[in-house]
N, C-alpha and C positions, 0 to 999 in steps of 0.2 A: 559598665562593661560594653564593649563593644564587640559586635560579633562578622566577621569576611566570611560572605555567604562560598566564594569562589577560592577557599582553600581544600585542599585535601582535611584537614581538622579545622576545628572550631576556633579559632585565632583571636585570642583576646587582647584588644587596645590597650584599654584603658579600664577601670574599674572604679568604682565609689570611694573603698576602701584603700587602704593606705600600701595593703598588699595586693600583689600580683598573681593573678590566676595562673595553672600550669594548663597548659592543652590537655591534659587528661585528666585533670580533676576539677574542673570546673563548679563551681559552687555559686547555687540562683538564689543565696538567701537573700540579696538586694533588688533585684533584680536586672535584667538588660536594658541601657538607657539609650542605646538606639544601634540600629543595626544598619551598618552601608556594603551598599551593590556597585562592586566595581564593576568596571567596563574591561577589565582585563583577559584575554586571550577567549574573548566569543566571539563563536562561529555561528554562518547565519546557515539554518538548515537549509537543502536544497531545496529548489522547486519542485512539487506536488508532482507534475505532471512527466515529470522528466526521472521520477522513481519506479524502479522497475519491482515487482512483487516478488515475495520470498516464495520457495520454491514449496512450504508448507507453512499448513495452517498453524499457528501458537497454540502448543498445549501445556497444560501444566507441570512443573518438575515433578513434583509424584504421582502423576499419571503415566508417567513418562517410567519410575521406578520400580512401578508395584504393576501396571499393565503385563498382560502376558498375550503376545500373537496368537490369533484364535485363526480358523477359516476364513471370516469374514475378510481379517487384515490380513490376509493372503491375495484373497480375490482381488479385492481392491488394488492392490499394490501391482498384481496384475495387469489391471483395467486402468490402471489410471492412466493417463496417456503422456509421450518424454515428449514434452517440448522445445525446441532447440532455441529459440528467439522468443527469453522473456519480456521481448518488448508487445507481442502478439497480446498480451493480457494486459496491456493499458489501456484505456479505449479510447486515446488515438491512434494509436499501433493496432488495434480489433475494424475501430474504422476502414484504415488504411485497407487492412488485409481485406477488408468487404467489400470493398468497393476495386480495387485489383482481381478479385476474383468475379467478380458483374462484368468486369471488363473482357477477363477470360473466356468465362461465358460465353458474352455476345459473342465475341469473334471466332469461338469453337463453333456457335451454332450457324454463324454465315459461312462458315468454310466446311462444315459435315458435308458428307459426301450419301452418308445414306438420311435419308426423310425421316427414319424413326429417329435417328440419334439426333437430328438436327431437333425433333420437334421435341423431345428429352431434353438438352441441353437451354432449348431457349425457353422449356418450363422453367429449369433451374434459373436461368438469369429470371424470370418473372418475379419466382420467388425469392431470391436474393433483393431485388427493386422494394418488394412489399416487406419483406425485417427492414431492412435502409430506412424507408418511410416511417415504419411504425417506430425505431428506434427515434428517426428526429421527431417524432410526434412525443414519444417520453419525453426526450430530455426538453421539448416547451411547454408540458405541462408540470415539470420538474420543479422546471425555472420559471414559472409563472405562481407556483405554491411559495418560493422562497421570496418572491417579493411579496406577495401576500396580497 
């Protein structure tokens, strides 16, 4: 018997026996004498990088059933924050946006007009500079673990 991994059912070839399998009753008393993988109508997933994340986390169907909203999943739901541009949560699109906003930054605080705000704002580019760094220090110690 032969078995097309790439049908909707079990699609039987060919068999040992002298009879012919049905797609719904299929019978292993011989067993499968080999199984072929077409190349018919596969698509090739997209790039990793270029996927944008779901809007929630995967929970389970009956959690999903039997759950009942308490306070907590109020608050929450409250607090969680709407984000317009799922691309902001890839981390070249979190890059982007941090380094856009360093740039804001600098230029709010060379054009402030009052001394506090000016000296406020170019803390925050300070601190935006020092995540920047410390993020590309993760991802080389990242990638220095995966090559091993």
């Amino acid at each position: 018997m032969c078995l097309n991994k790439h049908v909707n059912y079990w699609d039987t070839c060919t068999t040992k026996s002298t009879s012919k399998a049905k797609h719904m009753d299929i019978k292993f008393e011989r067993g499968i004498d080999r199984i072929t993988h077409t190349r018919q109508n596969e698509t090739a997933l997209p790039a990793t990088t270029r996927l944008l994340p779901t809007d929630s986390a995967s929970t389970a169907e009956l959690d999903k059933l039997l759950a009942r909203p308490n306070l907590r999943d109020y608050v929450f739901a409250a607090l969680r924050p709407q984000i317009a541009d799922k691309a902001l949560l890839t981390p070249a699109g979190f890059q982007q946006a941090l380094h856009d906003a360093s740039a804001l930054l600098q230029r709010s605080a060379a054009v402030a007009a009052n001394p506090t705000e000016a000296a406020a704002l170019e803390r925050g580019w300070h601190q935006l500079g020092e995540q920047t760094d410390l993020r590309l220090l993760l991802t080389l110690y990242r990638n220095a673990l995966f090559q091993g």
